[in-house]
C-alpha positions as CSV (number, residue, x, y, z in Angstrom):
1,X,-1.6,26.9,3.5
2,X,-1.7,26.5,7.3
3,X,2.0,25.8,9.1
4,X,2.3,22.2,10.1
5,X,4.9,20.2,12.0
6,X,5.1,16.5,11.6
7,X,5.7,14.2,14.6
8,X,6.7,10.5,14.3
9,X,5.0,7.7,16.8
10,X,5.9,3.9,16.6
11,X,3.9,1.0,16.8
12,X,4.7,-2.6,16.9
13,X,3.4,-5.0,14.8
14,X,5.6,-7.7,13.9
15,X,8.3,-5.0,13.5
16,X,8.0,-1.1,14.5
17,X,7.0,1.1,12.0
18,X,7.5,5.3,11.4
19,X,4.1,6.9,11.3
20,X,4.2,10.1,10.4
21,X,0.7,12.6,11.0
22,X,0.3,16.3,10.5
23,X,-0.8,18.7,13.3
24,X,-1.7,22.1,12.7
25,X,0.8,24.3,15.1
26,X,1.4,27.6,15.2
27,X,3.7,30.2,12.9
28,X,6.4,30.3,15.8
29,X,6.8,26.9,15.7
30,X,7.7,26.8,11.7
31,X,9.9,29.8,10.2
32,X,8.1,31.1,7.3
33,X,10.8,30.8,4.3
34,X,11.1,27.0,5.3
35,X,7.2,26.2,4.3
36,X,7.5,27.9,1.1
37,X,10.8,25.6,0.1
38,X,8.9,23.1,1.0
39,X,6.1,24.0,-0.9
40,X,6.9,25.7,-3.8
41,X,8.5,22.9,-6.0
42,X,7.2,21.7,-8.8
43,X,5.7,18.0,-8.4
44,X,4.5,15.4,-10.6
45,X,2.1,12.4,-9.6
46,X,0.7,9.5,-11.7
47,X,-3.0,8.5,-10.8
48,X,-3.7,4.4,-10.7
49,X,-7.5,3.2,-10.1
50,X,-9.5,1.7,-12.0
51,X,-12.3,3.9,-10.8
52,X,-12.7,7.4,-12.8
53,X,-14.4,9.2,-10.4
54,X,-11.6,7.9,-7.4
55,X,-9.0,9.6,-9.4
56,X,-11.4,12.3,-9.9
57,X,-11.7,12.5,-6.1
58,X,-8.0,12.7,-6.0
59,X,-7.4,15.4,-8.4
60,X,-9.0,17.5,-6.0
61,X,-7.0,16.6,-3.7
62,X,-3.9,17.7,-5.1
63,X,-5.4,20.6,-6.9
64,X,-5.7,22.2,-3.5
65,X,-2.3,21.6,-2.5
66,X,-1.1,23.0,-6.3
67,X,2.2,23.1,-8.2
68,X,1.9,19.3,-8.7
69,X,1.2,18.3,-12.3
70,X,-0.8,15.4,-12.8
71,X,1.6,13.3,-15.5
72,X,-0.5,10.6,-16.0
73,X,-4.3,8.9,-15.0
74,X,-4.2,5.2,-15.5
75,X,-6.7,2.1,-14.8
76,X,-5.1,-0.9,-14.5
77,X,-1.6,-2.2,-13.1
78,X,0.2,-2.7,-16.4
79,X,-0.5,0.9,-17.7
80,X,0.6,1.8,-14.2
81,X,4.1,0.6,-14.7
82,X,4.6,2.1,-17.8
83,X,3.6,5.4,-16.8
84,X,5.9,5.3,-13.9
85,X,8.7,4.2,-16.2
86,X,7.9,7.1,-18.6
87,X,7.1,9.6,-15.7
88,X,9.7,8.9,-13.0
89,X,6.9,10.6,-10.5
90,X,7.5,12.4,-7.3
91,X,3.5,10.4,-6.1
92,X,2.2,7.5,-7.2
93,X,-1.0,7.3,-5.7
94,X,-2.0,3.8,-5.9
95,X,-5.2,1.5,-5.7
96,X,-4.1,-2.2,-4.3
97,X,-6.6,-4.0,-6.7
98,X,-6.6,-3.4,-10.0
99,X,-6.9,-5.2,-13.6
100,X,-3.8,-6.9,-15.2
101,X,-1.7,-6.7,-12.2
102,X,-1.8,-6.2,-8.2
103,X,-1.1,-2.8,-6.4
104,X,1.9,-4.8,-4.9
105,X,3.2,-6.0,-8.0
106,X,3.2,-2.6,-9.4
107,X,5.3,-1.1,-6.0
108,X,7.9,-3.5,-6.8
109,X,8.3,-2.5,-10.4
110,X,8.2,1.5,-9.0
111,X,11.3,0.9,-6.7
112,X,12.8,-1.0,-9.6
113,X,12.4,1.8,-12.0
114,X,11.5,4.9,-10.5
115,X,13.1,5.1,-6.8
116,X,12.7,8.5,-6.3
117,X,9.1,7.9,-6.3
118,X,7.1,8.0,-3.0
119,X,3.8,5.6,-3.4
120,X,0.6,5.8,-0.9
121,X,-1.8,2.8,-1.1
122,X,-5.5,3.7,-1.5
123,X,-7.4,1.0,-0.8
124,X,-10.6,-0.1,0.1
125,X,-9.3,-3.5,2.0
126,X,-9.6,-3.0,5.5
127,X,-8.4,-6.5,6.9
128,X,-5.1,-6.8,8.3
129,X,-3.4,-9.0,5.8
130,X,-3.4,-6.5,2.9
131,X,-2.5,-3.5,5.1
132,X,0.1,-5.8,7.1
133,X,1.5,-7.1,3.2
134,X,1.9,-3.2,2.1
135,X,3.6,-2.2,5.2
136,X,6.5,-5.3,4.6
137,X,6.5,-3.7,1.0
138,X,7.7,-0.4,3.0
139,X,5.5,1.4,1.4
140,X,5.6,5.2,2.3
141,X,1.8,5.7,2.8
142,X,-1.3,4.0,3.0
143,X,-5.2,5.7,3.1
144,X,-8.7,3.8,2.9
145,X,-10.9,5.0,0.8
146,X,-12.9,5.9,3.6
147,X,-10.6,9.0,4.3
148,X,-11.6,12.5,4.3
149,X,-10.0,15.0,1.9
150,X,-8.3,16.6,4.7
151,X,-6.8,13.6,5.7
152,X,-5.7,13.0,1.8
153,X,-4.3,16.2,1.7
154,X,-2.0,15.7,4.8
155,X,-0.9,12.8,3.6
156,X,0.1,13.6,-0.1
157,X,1.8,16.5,1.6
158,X,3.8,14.6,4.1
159,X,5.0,12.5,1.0
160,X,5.8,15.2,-1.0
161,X,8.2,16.7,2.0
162,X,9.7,13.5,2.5
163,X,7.9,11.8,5.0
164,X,5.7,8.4,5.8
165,X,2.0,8.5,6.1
166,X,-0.4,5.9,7.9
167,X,-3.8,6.5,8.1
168,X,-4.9,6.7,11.9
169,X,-8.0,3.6,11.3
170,X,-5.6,1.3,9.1
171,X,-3.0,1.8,12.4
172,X,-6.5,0.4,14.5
173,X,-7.2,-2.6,11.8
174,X,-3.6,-3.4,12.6
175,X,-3.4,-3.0,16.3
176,X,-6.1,-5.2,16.9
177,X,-4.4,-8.2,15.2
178,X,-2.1,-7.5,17.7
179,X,-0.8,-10.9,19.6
180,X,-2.6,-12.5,16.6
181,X,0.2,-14.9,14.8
182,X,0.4,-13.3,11.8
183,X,1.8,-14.7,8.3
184,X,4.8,-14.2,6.5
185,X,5.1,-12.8,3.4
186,X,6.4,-15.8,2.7
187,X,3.3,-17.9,3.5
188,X,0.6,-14.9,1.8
189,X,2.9,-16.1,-1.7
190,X,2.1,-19.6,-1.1
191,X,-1.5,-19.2,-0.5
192,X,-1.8,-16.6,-3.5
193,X,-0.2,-19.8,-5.4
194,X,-2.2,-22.3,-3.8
195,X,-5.3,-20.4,-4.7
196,X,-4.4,-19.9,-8.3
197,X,-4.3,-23.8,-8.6
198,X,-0.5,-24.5,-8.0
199,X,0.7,-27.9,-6.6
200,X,3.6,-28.2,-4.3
201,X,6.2,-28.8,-7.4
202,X,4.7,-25.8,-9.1
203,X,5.0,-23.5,-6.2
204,X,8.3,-24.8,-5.5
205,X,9.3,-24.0,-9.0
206,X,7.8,-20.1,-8.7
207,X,9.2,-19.6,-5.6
208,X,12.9,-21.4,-6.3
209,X,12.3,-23.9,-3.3
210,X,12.0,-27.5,-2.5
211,X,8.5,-29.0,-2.5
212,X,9.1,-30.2,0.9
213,X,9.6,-26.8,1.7
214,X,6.1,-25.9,0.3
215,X,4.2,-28.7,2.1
216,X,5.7,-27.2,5.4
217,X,4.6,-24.0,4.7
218,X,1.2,-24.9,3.7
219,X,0.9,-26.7,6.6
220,X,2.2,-23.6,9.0
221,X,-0.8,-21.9,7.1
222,X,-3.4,-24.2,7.6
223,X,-2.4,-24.3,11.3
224,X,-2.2,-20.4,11.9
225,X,-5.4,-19.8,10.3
226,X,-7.6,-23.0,12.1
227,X,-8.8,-24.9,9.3
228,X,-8.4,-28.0,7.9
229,X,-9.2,-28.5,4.0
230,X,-8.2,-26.1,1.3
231,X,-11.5,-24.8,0.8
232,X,-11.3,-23.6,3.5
233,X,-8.0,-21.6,3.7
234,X,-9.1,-20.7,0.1
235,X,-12.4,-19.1,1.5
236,X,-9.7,-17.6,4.8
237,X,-7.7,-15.5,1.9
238,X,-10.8,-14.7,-0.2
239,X,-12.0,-13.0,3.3
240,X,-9.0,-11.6,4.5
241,X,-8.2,-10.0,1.0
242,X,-5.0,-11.5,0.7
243,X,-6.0,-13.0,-2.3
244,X,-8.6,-11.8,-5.7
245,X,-11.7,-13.7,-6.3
246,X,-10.5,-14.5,-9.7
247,X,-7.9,-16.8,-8.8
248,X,-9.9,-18.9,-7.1
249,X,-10.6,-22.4,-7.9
């Protein structure tokens, strides 16, 4: 394995980020004994997508970087959990959209169980409200699907050594919806709610506040995102991936 060195460049979205890349350098700049402790430890990973031949992909992946053992492959968000109860991983390589419950649903039970565990998004979502919603989640990496194995490779590496990861075109997606005013997490749970047929007293209920409270923030939405019925904002989060097509109305 080549010696890298890892650099750290910030960029503001609604708050600033650590991105961390890899840059090939050369051996003067990185003492020999110190890549092979970095190295040389034994990892696990558990696999989440619901696509065989993704995980496939990523098996690769991290056969080429070696002495990480693959604890578990799993297809949906439920079996995800349990495997990173079970596992305690040092990776969680996850996919953001998956049967029986959401990528993000399954980062918060991973910090709740396993908090050792270092998770990298792989997603095929490129609009700015899924990428924004992971990076509030402070999630340690995120990669499009798009990405090349090299690219994969850095990244599972950087994570493994204790670092953050951002894929350089997921940065661009974001950067672009710069000066763009952007929701809240806040106001993504409310639509999600909205769009799975909750009324303001429902919501309320979920989300422990008033229905008042609910009608303001569906009205902050409506006005941030220009539209004016709920078929609308509905067809708004379907677009922007900030919401699955199966909890539509």
């Amino acid at each position: 394995m080549g010696s890298t060195t890892q650099f750290c460049c910030r960029r503001s979205f609604q708050k600033s980020y650590s991105v961390v890349f890899s840059r090939e350098t050369c051996n003067r700049d990185l003492k020999r004994d110190e890549v092979i402790v970095a190295m040389t430890s034994a990892y696990r990973a558990v696999l989440a997508d619901d696509h065989a031949i993704v995980r496939e992909g990523v098996k690769n992946v991290l056969a080429e970087i070696g002495q990480i053992t693959i604890a578990a492959e799993v297809a949906d968000g439920l079996s995800a959990i349990s495997a990173v109860k079970q596992h305690q991983p040092d990776l969680l390589v996850l996919d953001s959209a998956m049967p029986h419950a959401k990528g993000i649903e399954v980062l918060a039970e991973a910090r709740r169980w396993s908090k050792q565990t270092s998770v990298v998004l792989l997603t095929g979502f490129t609009s700015a409200g899924v990428l924004a919603s992971w990076l509030d989640a402070e999630v340690e990496g995120i990669l499009l699907k798009s990405c090349c194995p090299t690219e994969m490779k850095t990244c599972f590496e950087t994570l493994l050594q204790g670092g953050r990861y951002f894929a350089r075109d997921a940065l661009t997606i974001l950067e672009e919806t710069t000066g763009k005013t952007a929701l809240t997490s806040r106001e993504r749970e409310v639509l999600s709610l909205i769009a799975m047929g909750y009324q303001n007293s429902g919501i309320g209920e979920r989300l422990s506040i008033s229905p008042r409270t609910v009608e303001k923030h569906r009205a902050s939405l409506m006005e941030k995102v220009g539209v004016s019925s709920l078929a609308e904002l509905i067809a708004y989060a379907l677009r922007e991936g900030l919401i699955a097509e199966q909890t539509q109305l």
